[in-house]
C-alpha positions in Angstrom: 0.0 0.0 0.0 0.6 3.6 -0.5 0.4 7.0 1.3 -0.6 9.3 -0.8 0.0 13.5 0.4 -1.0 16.6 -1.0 0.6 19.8 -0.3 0.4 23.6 -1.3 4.0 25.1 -1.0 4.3 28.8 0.1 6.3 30.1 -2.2 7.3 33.1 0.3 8.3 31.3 3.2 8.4 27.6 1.6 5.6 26.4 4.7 3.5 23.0 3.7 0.0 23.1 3.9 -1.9 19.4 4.1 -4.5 19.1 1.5 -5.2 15.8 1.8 -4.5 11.9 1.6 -5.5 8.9 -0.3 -4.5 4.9 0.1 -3.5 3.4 -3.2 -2.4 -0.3 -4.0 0.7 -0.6 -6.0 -1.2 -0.7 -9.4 -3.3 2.6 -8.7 0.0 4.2 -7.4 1.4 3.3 -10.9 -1.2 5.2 -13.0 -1.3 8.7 -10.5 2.0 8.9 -11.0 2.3 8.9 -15.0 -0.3 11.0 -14.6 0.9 13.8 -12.0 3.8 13.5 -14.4 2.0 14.4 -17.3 0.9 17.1 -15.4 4.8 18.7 -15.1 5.5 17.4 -11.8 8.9 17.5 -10.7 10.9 15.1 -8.6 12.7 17.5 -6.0 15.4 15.0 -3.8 15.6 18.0 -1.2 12.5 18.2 -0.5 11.5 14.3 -1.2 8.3 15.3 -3.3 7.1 15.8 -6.8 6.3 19.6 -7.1 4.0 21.3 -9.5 5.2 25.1 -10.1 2.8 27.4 -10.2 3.4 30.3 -12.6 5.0 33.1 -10.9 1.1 35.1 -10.6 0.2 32.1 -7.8 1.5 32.7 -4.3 2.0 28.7 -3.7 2.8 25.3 -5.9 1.0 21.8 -5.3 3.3 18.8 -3.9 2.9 15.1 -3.7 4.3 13.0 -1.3 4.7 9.4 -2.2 5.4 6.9 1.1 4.9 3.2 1.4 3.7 0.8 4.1 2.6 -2.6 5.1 -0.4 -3.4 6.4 
């Protein structure tokens, strides 16, 4: 299983807001992410998420966090 996390990003001050979760099995978990990377999300190794920019009008970006668990 997988832990889904969404973020928003301050831009300003680089603060996470939580947005929500969702629980995925290892197939689903597949397709989000060649989706969210369609999108134009970024792998960023410092902060350990994939990171949407906003365009430089929006005040925060979006943020996935990808962790895995067993149940």
């Amino acid at each position: 299983m997988y832990l889904m996390e969404h973020y928003a990003i301050n831009r300003k001050n680089g603060v996470r807001t939580y947005i929500g979760s969702a629980c995925v099995d290892y197939r689903e978990k597949n397709i989000v992410m060649k989706s969210v990377k369609k999108q134009g999300y970024q792998y960023n190794r410092s902060k350990k998420a994939y990171i949407l920019e906003a365009d430089s009008v929006e005040s925060c970006a979006k943020a996935i966090i990808v962790k895995s668990y067993a149940i």
